[in-house]
N, C-alpha and C positions, 0 to 999 in steps of 0.2 A: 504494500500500500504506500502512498504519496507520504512523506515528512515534511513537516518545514519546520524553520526557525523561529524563536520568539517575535515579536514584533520589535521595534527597534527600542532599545531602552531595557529590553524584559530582563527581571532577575529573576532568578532560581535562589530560594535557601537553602542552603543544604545543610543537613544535623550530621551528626557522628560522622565526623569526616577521618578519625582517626579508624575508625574499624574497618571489616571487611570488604563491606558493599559500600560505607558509603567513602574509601578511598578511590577504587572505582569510578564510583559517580561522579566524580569531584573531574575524574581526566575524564570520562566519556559525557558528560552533559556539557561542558563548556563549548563545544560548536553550535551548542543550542540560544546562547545569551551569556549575560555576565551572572556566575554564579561567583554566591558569597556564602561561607562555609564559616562560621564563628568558632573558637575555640571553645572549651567547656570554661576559660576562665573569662572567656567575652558572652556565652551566652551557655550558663549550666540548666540541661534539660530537667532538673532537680529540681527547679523555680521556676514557675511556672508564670508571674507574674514579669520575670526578665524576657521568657521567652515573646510574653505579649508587647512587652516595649519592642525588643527587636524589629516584629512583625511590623511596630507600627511605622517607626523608622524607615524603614527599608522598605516596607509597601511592596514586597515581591510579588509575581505574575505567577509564580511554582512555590509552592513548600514541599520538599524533597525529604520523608522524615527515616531514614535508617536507623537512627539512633534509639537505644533504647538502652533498660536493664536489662542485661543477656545472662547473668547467674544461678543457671536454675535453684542449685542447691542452696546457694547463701542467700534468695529472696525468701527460704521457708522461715529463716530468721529475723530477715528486714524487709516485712513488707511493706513497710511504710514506705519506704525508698522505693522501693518494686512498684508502688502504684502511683507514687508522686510523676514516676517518668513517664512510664509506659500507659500511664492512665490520665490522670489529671494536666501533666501538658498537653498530652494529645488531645484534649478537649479545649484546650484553651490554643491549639495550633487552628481546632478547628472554626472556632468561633470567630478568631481572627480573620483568618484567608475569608471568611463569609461574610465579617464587613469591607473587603476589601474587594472582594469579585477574584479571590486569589483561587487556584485548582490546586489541591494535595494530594500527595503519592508518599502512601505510610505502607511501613511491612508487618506484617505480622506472622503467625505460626501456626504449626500443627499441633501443639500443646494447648489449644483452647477445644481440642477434643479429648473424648476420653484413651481412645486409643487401643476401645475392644472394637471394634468394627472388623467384619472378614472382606473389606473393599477397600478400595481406593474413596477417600473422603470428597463430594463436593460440595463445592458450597453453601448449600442449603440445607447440608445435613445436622443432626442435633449436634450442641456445641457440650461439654459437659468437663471442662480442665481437670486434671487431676491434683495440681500444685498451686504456690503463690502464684511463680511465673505467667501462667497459661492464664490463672483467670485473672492478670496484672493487665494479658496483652489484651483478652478478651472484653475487658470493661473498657482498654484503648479502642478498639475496636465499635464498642456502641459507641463510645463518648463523641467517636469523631462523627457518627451515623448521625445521633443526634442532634450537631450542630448544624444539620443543615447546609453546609460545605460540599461543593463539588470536589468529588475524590474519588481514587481507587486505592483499595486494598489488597495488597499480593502477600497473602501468607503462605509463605514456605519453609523450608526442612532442610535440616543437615549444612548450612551454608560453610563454605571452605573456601581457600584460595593459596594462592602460593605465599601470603604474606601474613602477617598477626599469627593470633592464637586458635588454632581448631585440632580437629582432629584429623587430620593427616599429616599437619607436621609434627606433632606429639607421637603419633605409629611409629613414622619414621625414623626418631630420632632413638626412640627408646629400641628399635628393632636392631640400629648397630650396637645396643649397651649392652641390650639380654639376647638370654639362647631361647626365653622364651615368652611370649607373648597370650594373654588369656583375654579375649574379645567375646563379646556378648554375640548369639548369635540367633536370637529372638526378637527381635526387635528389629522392623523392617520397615521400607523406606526408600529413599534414595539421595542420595550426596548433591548438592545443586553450587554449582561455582557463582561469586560474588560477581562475577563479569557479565555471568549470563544475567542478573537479575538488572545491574546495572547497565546493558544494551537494551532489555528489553524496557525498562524505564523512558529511556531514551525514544523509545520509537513509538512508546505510547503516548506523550507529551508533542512529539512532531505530530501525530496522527490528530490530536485533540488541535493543536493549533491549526492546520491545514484544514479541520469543519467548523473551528472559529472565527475564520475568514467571512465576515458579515455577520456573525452570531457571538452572542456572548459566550465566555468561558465556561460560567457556571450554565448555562444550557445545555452544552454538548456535553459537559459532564455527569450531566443527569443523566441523558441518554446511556452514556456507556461507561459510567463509574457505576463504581459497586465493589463487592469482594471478587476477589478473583485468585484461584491457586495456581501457585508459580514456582512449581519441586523439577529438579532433577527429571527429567523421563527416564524408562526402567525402571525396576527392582533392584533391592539387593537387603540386608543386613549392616550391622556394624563390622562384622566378623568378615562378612563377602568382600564389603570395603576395602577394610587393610589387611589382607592376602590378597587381593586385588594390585594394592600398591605396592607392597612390600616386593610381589613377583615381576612387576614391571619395574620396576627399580634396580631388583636384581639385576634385570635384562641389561640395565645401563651400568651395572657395576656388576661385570659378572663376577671378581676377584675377590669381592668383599661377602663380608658375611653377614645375613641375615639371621633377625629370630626367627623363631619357629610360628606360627601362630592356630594357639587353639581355642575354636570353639565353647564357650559355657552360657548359661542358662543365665537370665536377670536375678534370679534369688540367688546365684552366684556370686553377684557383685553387687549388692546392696548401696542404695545413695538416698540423702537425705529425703529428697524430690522425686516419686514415681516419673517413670521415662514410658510414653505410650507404645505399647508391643504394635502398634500398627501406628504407622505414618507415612500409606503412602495415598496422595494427592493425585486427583484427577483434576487435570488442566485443561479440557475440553472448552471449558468457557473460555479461555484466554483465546485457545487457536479459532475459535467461532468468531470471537467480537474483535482481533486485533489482529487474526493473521498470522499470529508468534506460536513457536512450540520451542518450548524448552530443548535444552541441548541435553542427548543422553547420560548418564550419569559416566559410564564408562568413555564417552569422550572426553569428557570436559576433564576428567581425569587423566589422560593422556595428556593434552595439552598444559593444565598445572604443572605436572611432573617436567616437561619440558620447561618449562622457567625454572625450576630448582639449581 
């Protein structure tokens, strides 16, 4: 489908520019407009009344929101903080961009289900968190519905990249230290790279611009915001994962030595935070309304590996 760019003038805000997807967004949204990226100590998503000054200052045409509380485990303990972020700015990101005529593009997760389901989840389906986290992102999630705000929501899973803190670099690094490696292998899903979520950003924001042409923002985005799932394509486990990467890795270091990796059950490995046994996302909406399909989990895995 047709792209274009902001209108002359247009800002993008962009939050958590330090993490996965939204460092990403930060290089792939700039051909779009002048995007402005504040630090946590120019605008901490923690206060919520800073992030409404921002907003008003700046009068952006995009609020771009990556940012969040991502700890699953240590929100069971703070969840005051868990919901200041992920909940109460995002209400107040959204009430902003709505007196402004501003469009929002927030992520959210698969942990705002319960994660017994024997399918791939869509969007309509019942929501039912099992942790602080999930139901942190999921009250972000109404909070932003209910202001009234043109927006879409892409909640997705497993997010990794060749940079920060995930689970592929932590495989790998622990696979040169041990001979052996003990991954969960009940819990299934699929791996989705920071880049792919950050192109497809991208093309959803051109597309919205390109039927704004004579129409207002928050119009079109009535039409085709909404929630939308945006995982990894394919299956796999944590376990498929990383003997996934470990064995291609090998491939490029055949000299060196890997751990072994096995297999175990989630009562295995206990964490403060239930982890849903199912998280895999049906993304049929996205490829209907925007033309985009996720990139396989096994590609985009290749292609990571290749920047290491």
């Amino acid at each position: 489908m047709e792209r274009s760019a902001l209108p002359q003038g247009g800002r993008i805000l962009l939050t958590g520019v330090t993490g996965q997807v939204g460092g990403d967004l930060l290089r792939i949204l700039e051909p779009l407009g002048t995007v402005v990226a504040p630090s946590r100590a120019e605008m901490d998503l923690a206060n919520a009344d800073a992030v409404r000054e921002t907003i008003r200052s700046l009068k952006p045409r995009w609020i771009v929101n990556p940012g969040a509380y991502t700890a699953v485990d240590k929100a069971e303990s703070e969840p005051e903080l868990a919901y200041a972020i992920n909940a109460e700015t995002v209400g107040a990101i959204g009430e902003e961009a709505r007196a402004i005529g501003a469009g929002v593009i927030h992520f959210s997760t698969d942990y705002v289900f319960d994660g017994l389901g024997n399918s791939a989840y869509r969007e309509a389906d019942a929501t039912g968190p099992m942790g602080v986290y999930g139901a942190s992102k999921l009250a972000g999630e109404k909070a932003l519905t209910e202001s009234g705000v043109g927006h879409a929501i892409f909640r997705t899973s497993w997010v990794y990249a060749a940079r920060g803190k995930n689970f592929l670099l932590t495989i790998l690094k622990l696979a040169r230290d041990r001979e052996m490696l003990r991954i969960v292998a009940d819990q299934h899903g699929a791996p989705t790279w920071s880049r792919d979520l950050a192109r497809l950003t991208a093309e959803v924001i051109g597309q919205c611009e390109v039927a704004a042409q004579g129409r207002e923002l928050t119009n079109v985005l009535a039409d085709v915001g909404g929630i939308y799932h945006a995982a990894g394509a394919g299956e796999t486990t944590w376990h498929g994962f990383a003997a996934e990467a470990v064995r291609l890795q090998q491939e490029k270091e055949p000299r060196a030595r890997f751990a072994k990796i096995e297999a175990i059950t989630t009562a295995e490995y206990p964490t403060p935070a239930k982890r849903p046994a199912n998280s895999r996302m049906n993304c049929e909406k996205l490829a209907d309304r925007f033309g985009w399909r996720m990139m396989d989990w096994r590609e985009s895995l290749q292609k990571v590996l290749a920047e290491l």
